[in-house]
Structure formats: C-alpha cells, structure tokens
N, C-alpha and C positions, 0 to 999 in steps of 0.2 A: 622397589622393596616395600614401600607403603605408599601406603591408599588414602587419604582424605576422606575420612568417614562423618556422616552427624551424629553427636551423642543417640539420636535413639537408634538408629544400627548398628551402631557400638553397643549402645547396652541390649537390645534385643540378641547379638549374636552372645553374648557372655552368658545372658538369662537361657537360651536354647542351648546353651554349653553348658552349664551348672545342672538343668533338668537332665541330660545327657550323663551328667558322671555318677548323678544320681541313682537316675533309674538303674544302672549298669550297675552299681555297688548294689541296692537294694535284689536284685537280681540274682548275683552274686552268694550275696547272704543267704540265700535260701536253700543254695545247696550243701551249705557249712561254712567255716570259720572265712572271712575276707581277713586275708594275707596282707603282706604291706607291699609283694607283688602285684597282686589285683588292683590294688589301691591307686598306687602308681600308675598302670596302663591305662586306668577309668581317668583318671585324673593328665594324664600326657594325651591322652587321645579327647579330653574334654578342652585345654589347652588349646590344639591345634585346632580344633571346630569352631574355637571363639576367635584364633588369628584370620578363619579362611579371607573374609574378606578386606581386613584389615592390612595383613602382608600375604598375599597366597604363596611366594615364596619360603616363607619361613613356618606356615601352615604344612606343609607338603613337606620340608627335611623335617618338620617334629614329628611327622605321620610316620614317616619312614623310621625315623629314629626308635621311634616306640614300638612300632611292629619288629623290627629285629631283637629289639631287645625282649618283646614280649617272647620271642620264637627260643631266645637263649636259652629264659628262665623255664623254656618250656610249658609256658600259660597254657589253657583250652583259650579258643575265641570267646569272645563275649557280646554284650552291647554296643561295648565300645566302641568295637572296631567299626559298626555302620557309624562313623562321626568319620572314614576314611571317604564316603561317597560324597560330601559336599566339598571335601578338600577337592577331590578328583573335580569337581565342578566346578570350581573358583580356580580355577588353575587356568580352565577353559576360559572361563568367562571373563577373569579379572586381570589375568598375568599378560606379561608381553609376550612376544611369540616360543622364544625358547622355554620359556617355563610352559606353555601350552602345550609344546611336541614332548618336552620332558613329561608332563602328565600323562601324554597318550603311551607313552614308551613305561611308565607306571602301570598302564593299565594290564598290560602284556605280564610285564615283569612278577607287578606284585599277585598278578593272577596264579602265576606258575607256584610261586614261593608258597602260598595260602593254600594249594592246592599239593604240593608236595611235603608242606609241615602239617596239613591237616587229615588227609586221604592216605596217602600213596606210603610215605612212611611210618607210620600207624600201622596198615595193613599189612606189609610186609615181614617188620618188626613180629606181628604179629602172626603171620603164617609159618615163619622158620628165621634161625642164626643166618647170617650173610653168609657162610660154609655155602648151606642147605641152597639157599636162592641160586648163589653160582653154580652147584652143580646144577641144580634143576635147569639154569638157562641154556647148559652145555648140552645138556637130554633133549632141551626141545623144552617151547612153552608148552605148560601143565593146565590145568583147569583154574587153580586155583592163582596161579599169574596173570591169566587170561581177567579173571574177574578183579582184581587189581588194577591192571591194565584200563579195563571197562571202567571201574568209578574213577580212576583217574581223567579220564577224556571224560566224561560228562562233568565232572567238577569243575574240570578247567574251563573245559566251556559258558559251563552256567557264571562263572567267575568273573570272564573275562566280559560277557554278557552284559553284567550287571554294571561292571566298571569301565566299558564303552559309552554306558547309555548314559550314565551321570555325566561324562565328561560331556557325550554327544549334546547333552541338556545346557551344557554349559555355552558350546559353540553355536547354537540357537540365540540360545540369549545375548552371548557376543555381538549375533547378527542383527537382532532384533533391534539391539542399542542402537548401533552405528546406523542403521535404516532409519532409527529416530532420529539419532544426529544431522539426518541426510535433509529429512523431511525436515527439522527445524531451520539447516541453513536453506533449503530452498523458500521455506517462510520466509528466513533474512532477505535472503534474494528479491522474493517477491514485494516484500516494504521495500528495498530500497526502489523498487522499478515502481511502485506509486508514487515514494517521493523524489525517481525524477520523473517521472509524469506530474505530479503537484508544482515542481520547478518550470517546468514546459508549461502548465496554466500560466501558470505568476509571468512568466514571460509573455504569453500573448494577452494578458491583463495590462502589462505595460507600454504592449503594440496597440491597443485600445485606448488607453489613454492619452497616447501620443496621437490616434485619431482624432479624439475631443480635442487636444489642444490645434492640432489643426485646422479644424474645424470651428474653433471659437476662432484664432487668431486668422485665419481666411474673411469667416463673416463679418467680424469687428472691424478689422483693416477696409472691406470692399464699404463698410457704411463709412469710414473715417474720408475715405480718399473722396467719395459721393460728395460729402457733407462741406469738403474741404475745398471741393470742384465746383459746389454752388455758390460758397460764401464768397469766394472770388471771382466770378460772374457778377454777384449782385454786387460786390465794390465796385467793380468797374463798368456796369451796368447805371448805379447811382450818379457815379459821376463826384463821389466822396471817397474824400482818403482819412482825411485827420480828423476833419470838423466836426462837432455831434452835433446832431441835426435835431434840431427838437420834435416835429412831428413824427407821433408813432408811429405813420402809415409809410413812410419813407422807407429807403431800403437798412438804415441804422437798426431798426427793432429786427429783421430778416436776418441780417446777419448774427446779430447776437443771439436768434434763436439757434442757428445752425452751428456757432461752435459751442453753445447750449447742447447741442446734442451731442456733438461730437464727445465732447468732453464727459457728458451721461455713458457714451456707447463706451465710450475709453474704460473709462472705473469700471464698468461690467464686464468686460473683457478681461480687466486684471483681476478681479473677485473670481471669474471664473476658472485662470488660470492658478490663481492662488489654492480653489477648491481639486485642483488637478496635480496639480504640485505638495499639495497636502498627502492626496491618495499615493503617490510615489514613495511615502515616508512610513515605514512598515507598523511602528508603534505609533499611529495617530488614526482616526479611525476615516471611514470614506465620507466625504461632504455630500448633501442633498442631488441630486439629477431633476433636470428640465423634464417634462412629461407634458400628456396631453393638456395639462390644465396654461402650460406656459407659450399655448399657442398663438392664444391672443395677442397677450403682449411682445411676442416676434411678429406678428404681423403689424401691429402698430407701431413696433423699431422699423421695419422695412419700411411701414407708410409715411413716415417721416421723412425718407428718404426721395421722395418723388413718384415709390412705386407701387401701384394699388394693388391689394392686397384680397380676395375674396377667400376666405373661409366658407364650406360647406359639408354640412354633415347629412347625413341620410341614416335609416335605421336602428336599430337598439343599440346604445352604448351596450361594451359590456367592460368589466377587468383586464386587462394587460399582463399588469406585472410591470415592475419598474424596470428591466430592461428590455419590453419589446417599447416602449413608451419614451424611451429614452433614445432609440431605434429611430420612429417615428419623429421624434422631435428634431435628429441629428439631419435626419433625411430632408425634412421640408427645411432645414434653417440652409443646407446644401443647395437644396434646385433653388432657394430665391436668393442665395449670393450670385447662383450662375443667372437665374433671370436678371440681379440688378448689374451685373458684368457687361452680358452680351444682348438681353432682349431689347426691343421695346418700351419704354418706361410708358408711354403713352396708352399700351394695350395691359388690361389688367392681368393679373396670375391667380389663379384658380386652385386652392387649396382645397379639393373634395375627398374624405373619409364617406366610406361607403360600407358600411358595419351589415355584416351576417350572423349565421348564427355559429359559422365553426371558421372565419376567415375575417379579414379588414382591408380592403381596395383605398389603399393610398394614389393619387394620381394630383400631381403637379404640375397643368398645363401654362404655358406661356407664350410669347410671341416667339416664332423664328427668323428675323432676318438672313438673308440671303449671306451676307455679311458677316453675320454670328453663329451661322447654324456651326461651323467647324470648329470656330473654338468652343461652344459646348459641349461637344462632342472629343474634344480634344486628348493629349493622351495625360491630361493633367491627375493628380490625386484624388480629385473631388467625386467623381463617377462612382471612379473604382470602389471610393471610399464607401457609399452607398449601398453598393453591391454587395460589399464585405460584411455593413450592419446588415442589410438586410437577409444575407445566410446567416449569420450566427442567430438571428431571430427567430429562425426556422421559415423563414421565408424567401420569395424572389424578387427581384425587383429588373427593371427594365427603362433605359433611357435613350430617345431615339426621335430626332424629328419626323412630323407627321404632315407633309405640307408644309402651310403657314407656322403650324405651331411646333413646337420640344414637348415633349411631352415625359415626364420622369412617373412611371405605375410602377407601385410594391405592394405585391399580396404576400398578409402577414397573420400566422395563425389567431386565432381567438383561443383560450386556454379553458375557457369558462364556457356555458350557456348563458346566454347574453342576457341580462335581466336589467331595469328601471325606465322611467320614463324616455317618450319618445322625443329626441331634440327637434328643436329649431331646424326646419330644411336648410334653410339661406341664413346665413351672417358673411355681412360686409364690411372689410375696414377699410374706409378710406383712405386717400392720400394726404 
C-alpha cells in the first residue's frame, strides 16, 4: 500500500499535483463562476496525482472515487481529469500484480463510463425522450441513432487508446526497472567472481611462499649437514677431541670456522623464514626478496662449503622486476643445493646469464656422476619447483643430463630494452 519514497519525489509529485489543480480551476474560471463542485474534483483528482507514486493503490480508489462522484453531480470533464493517466501508470509500474491487472480492467471500464456519460447520453438525451428512442429502435435504426452509435465507438476507442498507452507506459518502465535490477545483481555477481578469483590469487600467493620456505630450508639444511660432515672429518682427521691446540694452522682454527658457518647459514635461514612467515600475516607488509644483486654472496655461501662456484654474465644487463629476479635467484640457489647434494664437489658449477635484448638464458652446468645423475633428476620437489617459477616468470626452464654434466637452462623474458654498461664476461668465486 506504500512505497518508500525521498523527500524530493515526494515533493516533486505534490509540486506537479498543486500545478495540476491549479491550472484546472484557473481554466475553469473562464468559462464562469468555479462551484465548490469543480473545486472539489480539481482538488480530489489533484490528491490522487500526488498519491500515484507514493501508494498507487489508494491513487487509483481516489481516482475512481472522484470520477463517479464527478459523473453524479453531473460535472463536464476538465483538466483534471488528465491527472487519471499517470494514476493508470503507476498502477502499472509501481503496484503489485493485482493492482496492475486491476488498472488494466480500469482502462476498459473507466473507458466505457467517460465515453457513455460524456457522448452517447448527451446525444441521445438530446435527439428525443426515452418513449421516442424505443420506438425509433422498434422501427429499425434511423440516421440519427446511427450517428450516436458512430461517436460512440470512436470515443470509446480513442479512450480506451489513450488509457492503454499510459498503463502500457507503465509496464515498460516495470520492465526496464527489473532489467536494471537484473544488470546490477549480475554486477553483484560479477565482483563476487573477482573476489573469488582475488581469493584463488591469495592462495597460490601462499603455494609460493611455501616454495621459498622450501627452498630456503632445503638450501640451508644441505649447507648445514655439509658444514657439519666436514667439521667431523677434521676432528677425527686431527686426531683431537678436547685439547685446544694452540697452533692456528691445526685442524682447531678449521673447525671452528665451519661451525662458524654453520651457525652464519643457520641465522639466515631463520631471518629468511621469519621474512616468509611475516608475508603469511595479512596486516604486516612483504619483507625484501633476494635478486640478481644477492648472487654473489650465494655463491660465496656455497663456496664455503667445498663447492666452486663460477659466476658468468655475458651481454647488456637489463631490468627484471623483482619477481622475474627473485625467479632467477630461486632457481640457481636450487641447481646448487642439487650440485652440492649429488655432483662432484671437485668439478666446478657454472653460473652463466646470457642477457638479450628481449630474453635472459639462465643455464647451470655441473658435474654428473654416473651415481648421482638419478637422484637429480629424481621425482623430488626441487625440479618441479624450478619449473613452476620459471612459468609463472613467463618463462621455461629445462633440467636434464647431458653426458658428463646436469645441466638446469631457463629462458626468461626481458620486460625492458636492455640498457647500461657492459658487465664483466668471467667472475669467479672460489672455494
């Protein structure tokens, strides 16, 4: 029965109602005295114009109210009564369904009445006494019935016409709502399917991080266990258990550089897990990433470990981006856990970047024992893991003995035009 309207639809339809009773009375007045009849119908049919969209229910029995009662006092039409076409409209557009079919069954109805208190009985009235009519019907229609007859069906038609088309206006607009409505929940729709696709990032954000920590706690462990494999060699090598030996050349200084290291490689493994375990915690922001510049010093972590280590670059640096960079970093700190696992320690590992102008040839050669080639090749984490950065980099990568050697190559786009000076062909870290 009501509608939830905002003050200026409220007051716009009052303001378009009040012009409405207006103009009708000033209208009015010009053909003679405005009655307190007129007054009334100007004013009940100004009423119902201002309820249409507020309650179109009670728009529609004031309409009606006022039209019968205008038909009683025997009014002419006026102004006013176009203030009955936006009811017929709001009936359509705004009411639930039975007040809608009720409006169309208005449209019929109140067609015939308008069209039989304003035509048909007038003319008749006016051609002879009801006597006269009935005989004349009994003789046969006359000319002058005929022509009665005639404005009656064009009136009703033009009537009915008119108050189809407002309702018809109404059922448009119905449509047109509900079509919006349609369109905005498929918007709804459509955000929530970005934010589960934004939920589905966040999750393979999570499978990535859980790579790194892999990947840190693979490498750190494979130098730890190294480090831990030497130091008790050189005890029992030495030929000392307890005694501190005072010469520094003895195996006392060896040892205590190795769990020197160990204990270095340790804290950076928990600093980096601490930075991984930071990024898992939604409201703290992401910790720095390893990139090309932290090449070095993993090759000089590894060469601590017994294994030589050759870095080589060729062509124009260019920009990265911190995560094709962190790709590349993930990648070679991978192939030289697996060299310091299964290769050779005695044959060096070749670190070569080979910079283009629209690509970058990573390749990581090392020894292959006859012995080791399968478990590097094995159906471990570490490969795969490679393979994974190196498609989400927009690149590929490939691990595969070649003869003597393993050989781990990933081609990795370049984003930029390669610009600054040209590096150093050869850098070598020792062991």
């Amino acid at each position: 029965m009501i509608r939830a309207l905002t003050s200026r639809q409220l007051g716009t339809d009052i303001g378009v109602a009040a012009v409405l009773v207006v103009v009708a009375l000033a209208y009015t007045a010009q053909s003679g005295y405005v009655g307190f009849a007129d007054a009334g119908v100007a004013l009940g049919m100004g009423v119902a114009l201002a309820l249409r969209r507020f309650s179109p229910p009670l728009a529609l029995i004031l309409a009606w109210l006022v039209a019968v009662l205008q038909m009683l006092l025997r009014q002419d039409p006026g102004l006013a009564d176009l203030a009955i076409l936006p009811v017929l409209y709001s009936t359509a557009a705004y009411g639930p369904s039975i007040l809608r079919w009720l409006g169309f069954a208005s449209t019929f109805v109140g067609a015939a009445l308008a069209t039989l208190y304003s035509v048909t009985i007038p003319a008749l009235l006016t051609y002879a006494t009801p006597s006269v009519i009935y005989q004349g019907l009994r003789a046969g229609l006359n000319g002058e019935l005929a022509s009665v007859a005639e404005s009656t069906l064009i009136v009703f038609t033009g009537s009915v016409a008119v108050f189809i088309l407002s309702w018809v206006l109404g059922v448009l607009t119905r449509a047109f709502s509900r079509s919006e409505a349609s369109r905005a929940a498929q918007q709804t729709a459509e955000s929530d399917r970005l934010l589960a696709e934004q939920a589905v990032i966040v999750e393979q954000e999570r499978n990535r991080i859980a790579r790194d920590m892999h990947d840190i706690v693979a490498h750190s462990l494979a130098v730890v266990i190294a480090q831990a494999d030497g130091a008790r060699y050189l005890y029992a090598s030495s030929g000392i258990h307890h005694d501190r030996i005072a010469d520094p050349r003895d195996g006392h200084d060896l040892v205590d550089e190795s769990l020197s290291t160990i204990a270095s490689t340790a804290r950076g493994a928990l600093a980096d897990v601490r930075v991984l375990l930071g990024e898992l915690r939604h409201n703290e922001p992401s910790g720095p990433q390893p990139g090309l510049s932290e090449l070095d010093d993993l090759a000089r972590q590894f060469g601590s470990t017994g294994l030589t280590v050759e870095l080589r670059t060729s062509g124009i640096t260019a920009p990265l981006g911190s995560p094709r960079e962190l790709a590349v970093y993930r990648i070679v700190q991978e192939a030289l856990t697996n060299a310091l696992r299964h290769a050779d320690r005695s044959e060096p590992v070749v670190v070569a970047l080979d910079w283009g102008r629209e690509e970058l040839w990573l390749t990581v050669t090392s020894s292959n024992p006859v012995a080791g080639g399968d478990a590097i090749a094995g159906s471990g984490h570490g490969i795969p893991g490679m393979i994974e950065r190196a498609t989400l980099a927009g690149g590929v990568l490939a691990a595969a003995p070649r003869g003597t050697l393993f050989v781990v190559s990933a081609q990795l786009p370049v984003p930029v035009a390669p610009t600054g000076p040209q590096p150093e062909p050869n850098r070598a870290v020792p062991a």
